[in-house]
N, C-alpha and C positions, 0 to 999 in steps of 0.2 A: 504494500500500500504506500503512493507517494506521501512524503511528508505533509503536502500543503489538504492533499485528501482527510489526513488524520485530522491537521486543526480546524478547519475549516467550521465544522458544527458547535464545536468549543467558540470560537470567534463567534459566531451568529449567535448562540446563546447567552455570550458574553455582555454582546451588545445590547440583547432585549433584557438585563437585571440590569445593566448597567443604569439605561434610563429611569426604567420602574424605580429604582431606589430612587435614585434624584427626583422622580416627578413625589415619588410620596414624601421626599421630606421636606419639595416644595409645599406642600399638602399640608404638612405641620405649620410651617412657617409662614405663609400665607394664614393659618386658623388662629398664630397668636400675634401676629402684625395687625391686620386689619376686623381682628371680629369685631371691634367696637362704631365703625365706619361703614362698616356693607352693609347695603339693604338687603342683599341676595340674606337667606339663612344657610350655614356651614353645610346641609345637605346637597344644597345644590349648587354651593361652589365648589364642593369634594367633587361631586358628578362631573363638572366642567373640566375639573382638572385631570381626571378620568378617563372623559376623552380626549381632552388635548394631548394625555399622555399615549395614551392607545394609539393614537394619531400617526402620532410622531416617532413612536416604537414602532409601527408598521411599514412608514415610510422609508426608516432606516435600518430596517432590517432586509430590506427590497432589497436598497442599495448595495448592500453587503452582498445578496445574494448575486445579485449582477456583477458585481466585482470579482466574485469568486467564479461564477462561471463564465465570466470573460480572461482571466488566467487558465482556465481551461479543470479547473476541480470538478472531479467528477457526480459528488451527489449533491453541487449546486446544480449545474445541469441538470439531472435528472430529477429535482425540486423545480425549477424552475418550467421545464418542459409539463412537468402535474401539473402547475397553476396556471398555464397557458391555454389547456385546452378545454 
């Protein structure tokens, strides 16, 4: 198995905790920054933040996959060929 084959799934998983942590402890800090000033109520700036983070974990996990199967890793390819059809 080439090297870049091994990390490749390690890297793509890396990067979807990677944000999820960051987006929830934006999540914290955002709830004791501003709860005194939102009209929104903490439920449904948590949701917003939810999906901005989903979002943007999604979109950058794409990229990733594109980038690995543009080096030529073989089970980006073959991920990315599933989501295509």
């Amino acid at each position: 198995m080439p090297y870049l084959d091994f990390l490749a799934p390690g890297i793509i998983a890396q990067s979807a905790l990677f944000i999820a942590i960051f987006y929830g402890i934006q999540l914290i800090w955002d709830r004791d920054a501003v709860s005194h000033v939102n009209p929104l109520s903490y439920e449904v700036d948590a949701l917003r933040g939810l999906l901005v983070g989903g979002a943007a974990d999604l979109w950058t996990d794409f990229g990733v996959l594109v980038l690995a199967a543009l080096l030529g890793i073989a089970c980006a390819s073959a991920l990315l060929g599933r989501l295509t059809r």
